[in-house]
ZAVORO-407736 format. One record per residue: residue number from 0; residue in three letters; chain; y, z, x of N, C-alpha, C, O in turn. Coordinates in Angstrom, 3 decimals. Layout:
N
<i NUM aa ala ch A n_Y Y n_Z Z n_X X ca_Y Y ca_Z Z ca_X X c_Y Y c_Z Z c_X X o_Y Y o_Z Z o_X X>
...
***
This chain:
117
<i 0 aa unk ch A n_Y -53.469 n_Z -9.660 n_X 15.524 ca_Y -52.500 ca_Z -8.937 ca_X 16.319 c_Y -52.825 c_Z -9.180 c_X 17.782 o_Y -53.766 o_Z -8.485 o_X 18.163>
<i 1 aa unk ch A n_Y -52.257 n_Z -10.044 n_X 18.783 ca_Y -52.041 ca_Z -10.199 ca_X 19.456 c_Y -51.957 c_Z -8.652 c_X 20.672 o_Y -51.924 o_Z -7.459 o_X 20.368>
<i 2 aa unk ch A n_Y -51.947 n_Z -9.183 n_X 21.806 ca_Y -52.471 ca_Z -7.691 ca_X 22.345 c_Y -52.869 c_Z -7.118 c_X 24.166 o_Y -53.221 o_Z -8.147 o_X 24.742>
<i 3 aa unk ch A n_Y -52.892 n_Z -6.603 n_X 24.599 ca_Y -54.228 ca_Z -6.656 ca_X 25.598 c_Y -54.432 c_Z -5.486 c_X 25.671 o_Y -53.491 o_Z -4.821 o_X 25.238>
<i 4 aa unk ch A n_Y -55.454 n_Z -4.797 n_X 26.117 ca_Y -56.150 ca_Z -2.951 ca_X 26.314 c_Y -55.297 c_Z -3.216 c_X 27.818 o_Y -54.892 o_Z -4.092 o_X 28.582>
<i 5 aa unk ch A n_Y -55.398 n_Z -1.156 n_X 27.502 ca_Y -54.931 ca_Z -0.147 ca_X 28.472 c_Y -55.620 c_Z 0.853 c_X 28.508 o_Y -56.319 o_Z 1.296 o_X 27.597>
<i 6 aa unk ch A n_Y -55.400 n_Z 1.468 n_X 30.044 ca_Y -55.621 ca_Z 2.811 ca_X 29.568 c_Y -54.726 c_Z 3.636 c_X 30.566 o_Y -54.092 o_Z 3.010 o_X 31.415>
<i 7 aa unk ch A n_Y -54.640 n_Z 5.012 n_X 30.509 ca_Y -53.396 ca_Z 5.713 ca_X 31.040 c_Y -54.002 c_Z 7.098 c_X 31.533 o_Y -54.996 o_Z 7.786 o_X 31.300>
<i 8 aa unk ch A n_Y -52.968 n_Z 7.134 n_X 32.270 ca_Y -54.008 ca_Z 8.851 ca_X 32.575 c_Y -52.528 c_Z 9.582 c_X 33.567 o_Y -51.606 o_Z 9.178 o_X 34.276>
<i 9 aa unk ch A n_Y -52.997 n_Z 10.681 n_X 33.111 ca_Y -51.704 ca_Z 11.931 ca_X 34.105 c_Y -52.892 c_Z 13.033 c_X 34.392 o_Y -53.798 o_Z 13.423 o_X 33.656>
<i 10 aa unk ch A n_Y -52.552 n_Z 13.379 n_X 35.712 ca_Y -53.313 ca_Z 14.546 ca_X 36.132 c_Y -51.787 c_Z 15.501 c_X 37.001 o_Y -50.984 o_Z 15.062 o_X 37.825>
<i 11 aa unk ch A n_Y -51.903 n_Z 17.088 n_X 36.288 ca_Y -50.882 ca_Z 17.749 ca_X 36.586 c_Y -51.259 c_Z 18.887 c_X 37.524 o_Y -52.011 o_Z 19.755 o_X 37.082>
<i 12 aa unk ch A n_Y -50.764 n_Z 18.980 n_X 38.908 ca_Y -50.944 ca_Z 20.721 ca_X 38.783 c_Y -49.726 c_Z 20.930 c_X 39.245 o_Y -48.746 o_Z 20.199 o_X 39.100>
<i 13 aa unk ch A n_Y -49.839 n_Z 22.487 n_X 40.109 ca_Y -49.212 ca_Z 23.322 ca_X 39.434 c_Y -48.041 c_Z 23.269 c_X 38.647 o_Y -48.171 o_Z 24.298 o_X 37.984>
<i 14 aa unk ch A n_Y -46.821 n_Z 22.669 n_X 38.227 ca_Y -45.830 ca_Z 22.958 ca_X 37.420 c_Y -46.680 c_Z 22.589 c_X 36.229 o_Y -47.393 o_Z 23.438 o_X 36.765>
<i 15 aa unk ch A n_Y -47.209 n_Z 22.253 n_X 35.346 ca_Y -47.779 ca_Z 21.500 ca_X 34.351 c_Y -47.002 c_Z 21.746 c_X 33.088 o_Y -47.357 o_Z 21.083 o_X 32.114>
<i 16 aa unk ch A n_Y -46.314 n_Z 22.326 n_X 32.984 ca_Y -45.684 ca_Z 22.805 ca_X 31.627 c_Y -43.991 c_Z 22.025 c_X 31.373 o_Y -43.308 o_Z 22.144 o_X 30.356>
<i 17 aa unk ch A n_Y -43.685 n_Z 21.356 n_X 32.442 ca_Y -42.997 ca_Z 19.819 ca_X 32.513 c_Y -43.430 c_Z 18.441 c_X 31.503 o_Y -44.012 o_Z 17.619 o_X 32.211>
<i 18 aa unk ch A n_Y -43.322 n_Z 18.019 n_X 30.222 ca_Y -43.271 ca_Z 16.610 ca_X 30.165 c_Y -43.177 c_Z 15.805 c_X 31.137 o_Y -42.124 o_Z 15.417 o_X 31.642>
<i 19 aa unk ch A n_Y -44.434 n_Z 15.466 n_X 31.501 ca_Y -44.309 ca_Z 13.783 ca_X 32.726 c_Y -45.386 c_Z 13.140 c_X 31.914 o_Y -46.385 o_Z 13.467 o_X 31.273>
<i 20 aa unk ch A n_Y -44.684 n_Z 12.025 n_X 32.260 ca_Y -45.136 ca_Z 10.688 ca_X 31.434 c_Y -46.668 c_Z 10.241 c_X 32.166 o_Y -47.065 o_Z 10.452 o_X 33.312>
<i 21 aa unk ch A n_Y -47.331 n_Z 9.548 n_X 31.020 ca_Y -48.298 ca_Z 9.094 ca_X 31.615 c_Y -48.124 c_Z 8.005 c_X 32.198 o_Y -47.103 o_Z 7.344 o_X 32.006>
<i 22 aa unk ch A n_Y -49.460 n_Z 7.474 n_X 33.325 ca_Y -49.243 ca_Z 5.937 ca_X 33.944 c_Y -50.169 c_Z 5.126 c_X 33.339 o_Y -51.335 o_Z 5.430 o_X 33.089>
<i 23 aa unk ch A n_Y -49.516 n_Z 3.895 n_X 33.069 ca_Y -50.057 ca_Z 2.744 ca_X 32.083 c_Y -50.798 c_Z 1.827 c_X 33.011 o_Y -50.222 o_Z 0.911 o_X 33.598>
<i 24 aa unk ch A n_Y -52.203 n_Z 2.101 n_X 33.153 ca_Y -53.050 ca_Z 0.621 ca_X 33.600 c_Y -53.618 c_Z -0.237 c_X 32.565 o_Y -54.136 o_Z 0.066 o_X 31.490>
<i 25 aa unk ch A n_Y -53.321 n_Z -1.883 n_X 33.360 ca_Y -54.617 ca_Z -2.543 ca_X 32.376 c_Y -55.558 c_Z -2.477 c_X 32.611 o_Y -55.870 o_Z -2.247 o_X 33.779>
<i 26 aa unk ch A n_Y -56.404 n_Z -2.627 n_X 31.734 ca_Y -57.671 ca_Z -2.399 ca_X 31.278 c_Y -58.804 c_Z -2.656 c_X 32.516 o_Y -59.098 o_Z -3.851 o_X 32.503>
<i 27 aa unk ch A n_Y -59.226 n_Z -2.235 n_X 33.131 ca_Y -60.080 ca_Z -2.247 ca_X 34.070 c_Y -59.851 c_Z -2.377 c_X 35.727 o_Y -60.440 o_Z -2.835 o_X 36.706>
<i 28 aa unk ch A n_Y -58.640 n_Z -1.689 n_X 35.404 ca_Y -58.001 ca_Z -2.312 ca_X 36.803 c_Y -57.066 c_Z -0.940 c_X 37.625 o_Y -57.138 o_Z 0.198 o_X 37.161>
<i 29 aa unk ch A n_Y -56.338 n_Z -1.208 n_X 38.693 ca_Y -56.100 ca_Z 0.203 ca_X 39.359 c_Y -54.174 c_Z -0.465 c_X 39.368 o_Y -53.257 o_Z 0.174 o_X 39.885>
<i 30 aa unk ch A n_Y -54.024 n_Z -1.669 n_X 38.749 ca_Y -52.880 ca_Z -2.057 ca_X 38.856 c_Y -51.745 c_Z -1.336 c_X 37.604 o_Y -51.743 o_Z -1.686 o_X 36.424>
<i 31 aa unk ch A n_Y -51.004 n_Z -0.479 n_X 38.087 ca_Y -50.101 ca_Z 0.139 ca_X 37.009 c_Y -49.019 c_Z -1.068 c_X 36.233 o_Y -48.425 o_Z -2.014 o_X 36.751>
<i 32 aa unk ch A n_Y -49.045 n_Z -0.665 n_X 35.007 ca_Y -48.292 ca_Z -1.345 ca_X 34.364 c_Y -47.009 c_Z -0.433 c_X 33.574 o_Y -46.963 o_Z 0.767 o_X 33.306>
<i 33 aa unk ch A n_Y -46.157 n_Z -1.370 n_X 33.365 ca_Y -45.072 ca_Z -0.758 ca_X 33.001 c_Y -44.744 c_Z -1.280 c_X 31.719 o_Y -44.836 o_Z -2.488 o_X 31.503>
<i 34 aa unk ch A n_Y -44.225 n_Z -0.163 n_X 30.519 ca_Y -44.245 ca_Z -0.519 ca_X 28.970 c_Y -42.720 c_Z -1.234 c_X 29.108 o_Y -41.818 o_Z -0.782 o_X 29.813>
<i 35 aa unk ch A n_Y -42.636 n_Z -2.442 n_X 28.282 ca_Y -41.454 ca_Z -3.412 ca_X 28.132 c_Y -40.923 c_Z -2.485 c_X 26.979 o_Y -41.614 o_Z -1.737 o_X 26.288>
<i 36 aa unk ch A n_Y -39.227 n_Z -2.723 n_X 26.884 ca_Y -38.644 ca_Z -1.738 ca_X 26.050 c_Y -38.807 c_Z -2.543 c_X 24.443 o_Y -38.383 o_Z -2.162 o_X 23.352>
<i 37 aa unk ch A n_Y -39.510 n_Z -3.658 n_X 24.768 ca_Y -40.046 ca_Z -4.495 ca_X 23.355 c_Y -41.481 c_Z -4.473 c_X 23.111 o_Y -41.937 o_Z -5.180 o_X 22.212>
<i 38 aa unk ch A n_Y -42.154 n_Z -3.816 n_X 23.737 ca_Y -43.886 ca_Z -3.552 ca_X 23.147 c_Y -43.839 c_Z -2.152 c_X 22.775 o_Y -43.058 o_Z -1.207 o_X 22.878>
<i 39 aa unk ch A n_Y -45.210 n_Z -2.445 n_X 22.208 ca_Y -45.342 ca_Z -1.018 ca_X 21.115 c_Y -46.725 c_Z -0.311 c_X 22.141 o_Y -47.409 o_Z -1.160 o_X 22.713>
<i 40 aa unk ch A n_Y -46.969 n_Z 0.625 n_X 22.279 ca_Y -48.546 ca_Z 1.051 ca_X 22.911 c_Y -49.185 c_Z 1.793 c_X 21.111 o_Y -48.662 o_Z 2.431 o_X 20.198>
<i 41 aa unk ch A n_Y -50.512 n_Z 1.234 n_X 21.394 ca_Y -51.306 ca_Z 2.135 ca_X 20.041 c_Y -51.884 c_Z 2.941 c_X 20.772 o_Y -52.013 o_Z 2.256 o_X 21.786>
<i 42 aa unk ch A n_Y -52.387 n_Z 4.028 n_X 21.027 ca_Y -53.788 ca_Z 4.861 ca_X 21.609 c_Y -54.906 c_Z 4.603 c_X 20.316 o_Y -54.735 o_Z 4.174 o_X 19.175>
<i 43 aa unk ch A n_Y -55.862 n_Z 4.972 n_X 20.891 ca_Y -56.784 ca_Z 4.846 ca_X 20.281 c_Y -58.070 c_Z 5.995 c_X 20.649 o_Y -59.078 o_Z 6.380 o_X 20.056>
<i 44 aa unk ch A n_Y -57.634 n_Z 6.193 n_X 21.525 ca_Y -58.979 ca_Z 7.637 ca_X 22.418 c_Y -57.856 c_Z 8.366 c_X 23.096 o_Y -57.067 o_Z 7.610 o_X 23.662>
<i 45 aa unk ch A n_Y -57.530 n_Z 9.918 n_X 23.197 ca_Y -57.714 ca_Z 10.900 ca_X 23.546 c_Y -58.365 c_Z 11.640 c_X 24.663 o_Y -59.184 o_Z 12.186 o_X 23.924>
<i 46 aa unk ch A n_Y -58.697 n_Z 12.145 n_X 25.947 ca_Y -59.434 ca_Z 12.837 ca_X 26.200 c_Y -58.328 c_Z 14.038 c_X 27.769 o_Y -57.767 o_Z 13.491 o_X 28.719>
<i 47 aa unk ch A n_Y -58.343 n_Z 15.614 n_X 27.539 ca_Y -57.872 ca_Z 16.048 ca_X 27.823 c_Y -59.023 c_Z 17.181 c_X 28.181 o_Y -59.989 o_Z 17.534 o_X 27.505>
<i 48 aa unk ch A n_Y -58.477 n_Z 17.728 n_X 29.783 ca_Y -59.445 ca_Z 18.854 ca_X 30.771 c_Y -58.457 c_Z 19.242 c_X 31.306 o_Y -57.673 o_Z 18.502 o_X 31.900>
<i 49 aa unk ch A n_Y -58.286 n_Z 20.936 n_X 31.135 ca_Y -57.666 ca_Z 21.723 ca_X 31.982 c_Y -58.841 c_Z 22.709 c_X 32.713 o_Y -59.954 o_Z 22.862 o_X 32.210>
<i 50 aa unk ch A n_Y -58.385 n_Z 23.395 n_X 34.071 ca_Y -58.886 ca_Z 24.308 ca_X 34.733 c_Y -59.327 c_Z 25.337 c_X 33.903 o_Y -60.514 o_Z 25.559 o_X 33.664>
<i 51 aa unk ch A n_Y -58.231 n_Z 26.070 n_X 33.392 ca_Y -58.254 ca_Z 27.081 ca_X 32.329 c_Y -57.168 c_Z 26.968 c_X 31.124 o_Y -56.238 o_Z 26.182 o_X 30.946>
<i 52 aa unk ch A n_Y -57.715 n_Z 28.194 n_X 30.280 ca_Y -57.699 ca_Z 28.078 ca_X 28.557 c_Y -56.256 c_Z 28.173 c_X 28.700 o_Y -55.615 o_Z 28.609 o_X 29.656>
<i 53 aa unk ch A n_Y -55.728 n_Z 27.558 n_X 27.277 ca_Y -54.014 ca_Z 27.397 ca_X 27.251 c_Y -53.393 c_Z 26.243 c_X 26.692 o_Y -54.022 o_Z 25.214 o_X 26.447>
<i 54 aa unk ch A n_Y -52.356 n_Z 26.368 n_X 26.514 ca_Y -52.162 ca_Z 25.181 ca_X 25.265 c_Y -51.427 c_Z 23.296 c_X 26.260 o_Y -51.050 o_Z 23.058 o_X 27.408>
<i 55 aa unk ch A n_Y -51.480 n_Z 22.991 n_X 25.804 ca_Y -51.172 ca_Z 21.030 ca_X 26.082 c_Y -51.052 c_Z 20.520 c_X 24.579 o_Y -51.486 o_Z 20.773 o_X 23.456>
<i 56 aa unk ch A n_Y -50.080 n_Z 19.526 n_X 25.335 ca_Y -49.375 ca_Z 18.222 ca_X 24.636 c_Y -49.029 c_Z 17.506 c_X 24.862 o_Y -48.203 o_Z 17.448 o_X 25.773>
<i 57 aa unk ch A n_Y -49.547 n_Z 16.170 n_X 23.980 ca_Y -49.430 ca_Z 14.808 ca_X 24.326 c_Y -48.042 c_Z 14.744 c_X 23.370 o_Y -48.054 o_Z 15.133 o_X 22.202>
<i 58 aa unk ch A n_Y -47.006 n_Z 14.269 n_X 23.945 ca_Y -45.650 ca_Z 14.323 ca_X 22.895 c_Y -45.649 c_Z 12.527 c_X 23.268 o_Y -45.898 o_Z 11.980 o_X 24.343>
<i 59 aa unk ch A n_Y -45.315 n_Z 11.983 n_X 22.094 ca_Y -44.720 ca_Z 10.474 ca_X 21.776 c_Y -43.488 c_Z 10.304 c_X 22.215 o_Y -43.239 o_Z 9.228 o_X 22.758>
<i 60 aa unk ch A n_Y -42.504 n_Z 11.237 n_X 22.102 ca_Y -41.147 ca_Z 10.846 ca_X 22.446 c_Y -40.239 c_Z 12.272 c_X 22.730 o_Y -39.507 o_Z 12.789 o_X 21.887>
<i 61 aa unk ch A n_Y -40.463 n_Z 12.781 n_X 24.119 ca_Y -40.203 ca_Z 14.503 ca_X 24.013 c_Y -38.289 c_Z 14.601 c_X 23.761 o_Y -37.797 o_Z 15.641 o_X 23.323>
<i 62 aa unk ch A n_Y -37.299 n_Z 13.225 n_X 24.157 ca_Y -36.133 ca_Z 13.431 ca_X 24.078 c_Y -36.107 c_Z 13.419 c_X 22.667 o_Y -35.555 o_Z 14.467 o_X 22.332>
<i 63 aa unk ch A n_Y -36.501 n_Z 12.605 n_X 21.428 ca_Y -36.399 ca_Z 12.542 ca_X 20.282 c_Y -36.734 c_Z 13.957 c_X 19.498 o_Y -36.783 o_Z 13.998 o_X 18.269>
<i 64 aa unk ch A n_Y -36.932 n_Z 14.970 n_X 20.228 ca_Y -37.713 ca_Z 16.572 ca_X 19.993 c_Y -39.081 c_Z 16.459 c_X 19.979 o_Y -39.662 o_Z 17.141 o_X 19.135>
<i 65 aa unk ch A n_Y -39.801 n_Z 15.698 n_X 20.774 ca_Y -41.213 ca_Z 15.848 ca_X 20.897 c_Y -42.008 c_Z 15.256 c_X 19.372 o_Y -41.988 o_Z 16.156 o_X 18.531>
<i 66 aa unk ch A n_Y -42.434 n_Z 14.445 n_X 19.048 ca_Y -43.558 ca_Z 13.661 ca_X 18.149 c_Y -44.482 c_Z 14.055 c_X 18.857 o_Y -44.641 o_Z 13.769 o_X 20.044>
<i 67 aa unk ch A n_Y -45.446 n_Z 15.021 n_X 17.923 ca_Y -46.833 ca_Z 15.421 ca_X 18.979 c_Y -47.881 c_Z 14.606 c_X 18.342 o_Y -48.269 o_Z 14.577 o_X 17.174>
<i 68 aa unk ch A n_Y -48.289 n_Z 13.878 n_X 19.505 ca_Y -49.986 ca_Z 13.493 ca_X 19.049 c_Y -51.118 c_Z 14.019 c_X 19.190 o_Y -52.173 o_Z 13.796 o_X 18.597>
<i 69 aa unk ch A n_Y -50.728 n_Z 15.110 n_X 20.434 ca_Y -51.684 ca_Z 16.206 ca_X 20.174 c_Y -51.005 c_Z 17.544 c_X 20.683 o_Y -50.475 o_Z 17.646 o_X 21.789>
<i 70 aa unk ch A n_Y -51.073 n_Z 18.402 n_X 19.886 ca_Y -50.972 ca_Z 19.833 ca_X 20.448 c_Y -51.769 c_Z 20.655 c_X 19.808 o_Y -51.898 o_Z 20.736 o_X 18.586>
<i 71 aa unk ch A n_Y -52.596 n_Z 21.599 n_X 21.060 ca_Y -53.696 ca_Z 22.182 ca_X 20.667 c_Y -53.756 c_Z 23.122 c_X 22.250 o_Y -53.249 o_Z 22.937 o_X 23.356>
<i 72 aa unk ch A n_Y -54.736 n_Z 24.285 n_X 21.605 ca_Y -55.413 ca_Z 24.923 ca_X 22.851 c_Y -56.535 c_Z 24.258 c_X 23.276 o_Y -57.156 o_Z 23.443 o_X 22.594>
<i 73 aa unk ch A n_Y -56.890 n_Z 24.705 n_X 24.758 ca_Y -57.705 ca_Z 24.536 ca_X 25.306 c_Y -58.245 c_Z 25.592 c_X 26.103 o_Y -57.690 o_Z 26.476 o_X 26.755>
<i 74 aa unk ch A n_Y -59.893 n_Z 25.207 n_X 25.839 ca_Y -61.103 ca_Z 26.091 ca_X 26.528 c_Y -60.984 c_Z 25.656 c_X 28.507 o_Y -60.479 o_Z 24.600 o_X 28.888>
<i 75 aa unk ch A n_Y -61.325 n_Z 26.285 n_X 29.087 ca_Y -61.278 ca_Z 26.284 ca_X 30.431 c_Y -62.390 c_Z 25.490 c_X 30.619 o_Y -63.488 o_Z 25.923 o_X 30.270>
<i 76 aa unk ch A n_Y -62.228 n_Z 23.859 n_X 31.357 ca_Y -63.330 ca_Z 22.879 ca_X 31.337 c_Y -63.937 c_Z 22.503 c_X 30.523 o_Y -64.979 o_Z 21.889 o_X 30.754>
<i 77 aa unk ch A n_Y -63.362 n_Z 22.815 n_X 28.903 ca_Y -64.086 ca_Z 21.981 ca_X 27.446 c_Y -63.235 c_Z 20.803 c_X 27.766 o_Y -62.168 o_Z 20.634 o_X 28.356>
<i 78 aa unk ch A n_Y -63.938 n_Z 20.196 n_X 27.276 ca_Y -62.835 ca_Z 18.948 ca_X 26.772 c_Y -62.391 c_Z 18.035 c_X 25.944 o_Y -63.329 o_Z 17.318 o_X 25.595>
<i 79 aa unk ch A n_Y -61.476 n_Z 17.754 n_X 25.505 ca_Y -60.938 ca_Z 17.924 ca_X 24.098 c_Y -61.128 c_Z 16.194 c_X 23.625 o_Y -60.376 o_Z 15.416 o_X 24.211>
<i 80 aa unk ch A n_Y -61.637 n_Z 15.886 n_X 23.089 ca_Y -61.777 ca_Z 14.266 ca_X 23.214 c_Y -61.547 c_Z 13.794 c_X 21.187 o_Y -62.282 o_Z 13.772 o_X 20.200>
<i 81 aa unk ch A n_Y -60.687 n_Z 13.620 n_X 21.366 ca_Y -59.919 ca_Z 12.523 ca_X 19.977 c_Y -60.154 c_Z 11.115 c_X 19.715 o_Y -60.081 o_Z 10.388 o_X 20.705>
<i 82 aa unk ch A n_Y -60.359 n_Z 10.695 n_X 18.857 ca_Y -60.491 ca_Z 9.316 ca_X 18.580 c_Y -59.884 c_Z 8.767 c_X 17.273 o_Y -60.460 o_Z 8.604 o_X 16.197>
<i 83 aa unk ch A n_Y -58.984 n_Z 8.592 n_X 17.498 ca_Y -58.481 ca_Z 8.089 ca_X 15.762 c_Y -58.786 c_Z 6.937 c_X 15.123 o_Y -58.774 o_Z 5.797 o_X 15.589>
<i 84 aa unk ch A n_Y -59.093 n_Z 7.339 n_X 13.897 ca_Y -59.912 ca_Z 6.251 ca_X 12.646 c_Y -58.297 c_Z 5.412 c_X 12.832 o_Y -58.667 o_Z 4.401 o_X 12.236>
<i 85 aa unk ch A n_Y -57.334 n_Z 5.201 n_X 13.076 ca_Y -56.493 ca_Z 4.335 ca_X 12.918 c_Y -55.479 c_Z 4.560 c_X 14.307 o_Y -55.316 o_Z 5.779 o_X 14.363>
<i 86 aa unk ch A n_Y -54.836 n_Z 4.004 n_X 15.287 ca_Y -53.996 ca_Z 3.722 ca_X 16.596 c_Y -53.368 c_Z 4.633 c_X 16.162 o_Y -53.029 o_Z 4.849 o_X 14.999>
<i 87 aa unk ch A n_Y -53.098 n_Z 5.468 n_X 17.485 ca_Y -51.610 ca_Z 6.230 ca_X 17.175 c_Y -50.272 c_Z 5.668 c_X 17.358 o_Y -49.913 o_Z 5.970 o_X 18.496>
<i 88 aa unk ch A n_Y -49.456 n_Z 5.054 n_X 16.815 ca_Y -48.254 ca_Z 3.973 ca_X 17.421 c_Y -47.161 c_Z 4.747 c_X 17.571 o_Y -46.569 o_Z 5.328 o_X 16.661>
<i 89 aa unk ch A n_Y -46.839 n_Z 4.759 n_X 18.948 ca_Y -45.782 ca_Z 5.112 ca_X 19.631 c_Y -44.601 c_Z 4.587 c_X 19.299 o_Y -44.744 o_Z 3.396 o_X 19.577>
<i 90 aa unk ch A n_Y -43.493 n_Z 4.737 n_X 18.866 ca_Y -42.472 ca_Z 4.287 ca_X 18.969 c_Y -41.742 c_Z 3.247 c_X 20.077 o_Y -41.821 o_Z 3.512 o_X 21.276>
<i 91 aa unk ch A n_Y -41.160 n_Z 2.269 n_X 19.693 ca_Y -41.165 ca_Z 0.991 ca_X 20.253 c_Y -40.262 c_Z 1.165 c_X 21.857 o_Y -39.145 o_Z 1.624 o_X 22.097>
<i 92 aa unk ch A n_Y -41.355 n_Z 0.557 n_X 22.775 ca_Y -41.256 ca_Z 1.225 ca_X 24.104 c_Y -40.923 c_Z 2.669 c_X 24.679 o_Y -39.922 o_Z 3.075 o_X 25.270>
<i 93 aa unk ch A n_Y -42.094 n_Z 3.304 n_X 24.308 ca_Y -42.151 ca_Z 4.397 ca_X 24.729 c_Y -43.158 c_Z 5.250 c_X 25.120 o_Y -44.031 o_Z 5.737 o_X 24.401>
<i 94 aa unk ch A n_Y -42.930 n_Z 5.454 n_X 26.693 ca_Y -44.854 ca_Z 5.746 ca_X 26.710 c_Y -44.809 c_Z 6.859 c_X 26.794 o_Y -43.699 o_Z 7.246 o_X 27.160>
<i 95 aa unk ch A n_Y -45.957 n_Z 8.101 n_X 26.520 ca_Y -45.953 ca_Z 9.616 ca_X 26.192 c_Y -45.939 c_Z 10.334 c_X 26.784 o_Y -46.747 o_Z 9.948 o_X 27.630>
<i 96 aa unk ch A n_Y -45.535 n_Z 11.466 n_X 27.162 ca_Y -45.668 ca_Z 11.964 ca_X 27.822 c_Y -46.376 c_Z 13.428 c_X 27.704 o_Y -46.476 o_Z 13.961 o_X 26.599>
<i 97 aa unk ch A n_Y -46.907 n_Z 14.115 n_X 28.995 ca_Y -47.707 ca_Z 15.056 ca_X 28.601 c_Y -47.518 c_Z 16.724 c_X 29.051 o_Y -46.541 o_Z 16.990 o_X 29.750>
<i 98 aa unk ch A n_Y -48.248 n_Z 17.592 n_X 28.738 ca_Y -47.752 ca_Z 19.104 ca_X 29.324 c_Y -48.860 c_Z 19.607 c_X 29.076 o_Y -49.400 o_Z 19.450 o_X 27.981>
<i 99 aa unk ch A n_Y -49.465 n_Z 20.393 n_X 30.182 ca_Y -50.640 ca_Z 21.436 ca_X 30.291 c_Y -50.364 c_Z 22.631 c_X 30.553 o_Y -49.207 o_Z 23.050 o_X 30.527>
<i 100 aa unk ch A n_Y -51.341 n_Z 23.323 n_X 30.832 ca_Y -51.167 ca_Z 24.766 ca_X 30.986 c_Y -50.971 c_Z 24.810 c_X 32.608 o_Y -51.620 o_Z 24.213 o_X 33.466>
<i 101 aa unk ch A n_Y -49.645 n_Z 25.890 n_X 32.785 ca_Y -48.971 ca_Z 26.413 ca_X 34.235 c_Y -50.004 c_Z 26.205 c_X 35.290 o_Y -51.140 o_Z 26.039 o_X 34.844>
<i 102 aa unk ch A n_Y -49.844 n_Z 26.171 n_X 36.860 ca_Y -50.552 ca_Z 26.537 ca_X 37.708 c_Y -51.893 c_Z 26.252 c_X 37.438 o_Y -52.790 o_Z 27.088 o_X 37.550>
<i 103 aa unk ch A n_Y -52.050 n_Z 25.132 n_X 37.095 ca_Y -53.508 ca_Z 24.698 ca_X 37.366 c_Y -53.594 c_Z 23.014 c_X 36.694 o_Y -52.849 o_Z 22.313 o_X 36.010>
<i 104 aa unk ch A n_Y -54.839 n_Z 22.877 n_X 37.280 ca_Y -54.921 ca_Z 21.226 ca_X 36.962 c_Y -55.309 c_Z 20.755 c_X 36.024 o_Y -56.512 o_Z 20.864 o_X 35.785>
<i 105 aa unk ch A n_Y -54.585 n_Z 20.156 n_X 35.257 ca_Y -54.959 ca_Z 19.605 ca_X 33.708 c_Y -54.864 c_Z 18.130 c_X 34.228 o_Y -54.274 o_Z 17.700 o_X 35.219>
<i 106 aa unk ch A n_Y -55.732 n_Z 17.362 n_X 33.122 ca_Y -55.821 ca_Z 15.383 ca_X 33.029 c_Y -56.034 c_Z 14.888 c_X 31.838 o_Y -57.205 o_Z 15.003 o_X 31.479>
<i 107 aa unk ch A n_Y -55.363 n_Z 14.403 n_X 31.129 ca_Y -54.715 ca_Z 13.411 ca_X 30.563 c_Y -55.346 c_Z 11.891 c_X 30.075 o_Y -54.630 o_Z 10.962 o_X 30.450>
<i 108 aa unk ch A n_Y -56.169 n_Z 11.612 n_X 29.555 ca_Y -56.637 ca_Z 9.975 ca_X 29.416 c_Y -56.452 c_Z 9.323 c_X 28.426 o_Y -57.086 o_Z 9.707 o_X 27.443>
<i 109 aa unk ch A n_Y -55.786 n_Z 8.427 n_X 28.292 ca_Y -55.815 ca_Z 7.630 ca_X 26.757 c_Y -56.463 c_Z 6.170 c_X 27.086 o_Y -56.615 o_Z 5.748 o_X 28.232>
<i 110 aa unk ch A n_Y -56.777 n_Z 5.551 n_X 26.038 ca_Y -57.244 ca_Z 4.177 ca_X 26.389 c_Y -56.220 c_Z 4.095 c_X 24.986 o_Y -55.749 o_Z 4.969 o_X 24.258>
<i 111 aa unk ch A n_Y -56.131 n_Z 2.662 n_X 24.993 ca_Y -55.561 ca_Z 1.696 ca_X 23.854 c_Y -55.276 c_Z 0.491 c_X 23.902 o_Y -56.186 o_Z -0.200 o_X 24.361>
<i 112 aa unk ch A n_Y -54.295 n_Z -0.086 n_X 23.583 ca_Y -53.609 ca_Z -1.551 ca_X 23.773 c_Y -52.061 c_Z -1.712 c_X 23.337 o_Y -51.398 o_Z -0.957 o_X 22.626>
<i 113 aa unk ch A n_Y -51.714 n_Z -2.805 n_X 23.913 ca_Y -50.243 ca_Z -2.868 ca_X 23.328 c_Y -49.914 c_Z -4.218 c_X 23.088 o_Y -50.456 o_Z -5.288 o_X 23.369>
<i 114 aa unk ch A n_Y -48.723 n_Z -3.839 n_X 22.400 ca_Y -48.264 ca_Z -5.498 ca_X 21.258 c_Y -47.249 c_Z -5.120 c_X 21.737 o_Y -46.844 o_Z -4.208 o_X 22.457>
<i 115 aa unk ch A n_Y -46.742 n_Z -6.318 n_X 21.016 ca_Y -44.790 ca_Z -6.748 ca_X 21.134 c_Y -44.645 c_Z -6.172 c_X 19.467 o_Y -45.327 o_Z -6.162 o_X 18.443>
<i 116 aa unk ch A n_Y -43.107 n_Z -5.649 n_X 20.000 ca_Y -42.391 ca_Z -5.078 ca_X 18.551 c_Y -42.606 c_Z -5.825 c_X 17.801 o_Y -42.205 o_Z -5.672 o_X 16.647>
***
């Protein structure tokens, strides 16, 4: 499977309870990339920090009614770190978007890679 790594990251404050999409870098680099409406993104790592306790979500596709890849509470400065035994695959060009808890600063990190449909 053909390919190259990413990784992505959103940091929210105060409105946080908005779906905004994450931003797609390659892999070691500060250059943003943008998902083609013909590649697929897999995640593969997880890692999420809010200020304080309260719920977040990583949604796959929030117009489609939200595909959650993660929804869960969160501890104030725990941090929630996922790793899936298999890619999470996003639906074909579509990058995720995220929502934290109100009035305060939540962040967002995925690493992964992406293919063509």
């Amino acid at each position: 499977m053909g390919g190259f790594n990413i990784h992505a990251e959103r940091v929210l404050d105060d409105d946080a309870s908005t779906p905004t999409a994450v931003t797609l870098y390659e892999a070691g680099s500060v250059t943003e990339r943008t998902l083609l409406s013909t590649e697929v993104l897999h995640i593969t790592d997880v890692l999420i920090i809010t200020e304080t306790a309260g719920d977040v979500q990583l949604l796959a596709d929030s117009a489609a009614g939200g595909r959650y890849i993660v929804d869960t509470k969160t501890a104030a400065g725990v941090p929630i770190s996922i790793r899936f035994g298999s890619p999470y695959i996003c639906p074909v060009g579509v990058v995720p978007k995220f929502t934290g808890v109100s009035s305060n600063r939540n962040m967002c990190l995925l690493q992964g890679f992406i293919t063509g449909a």
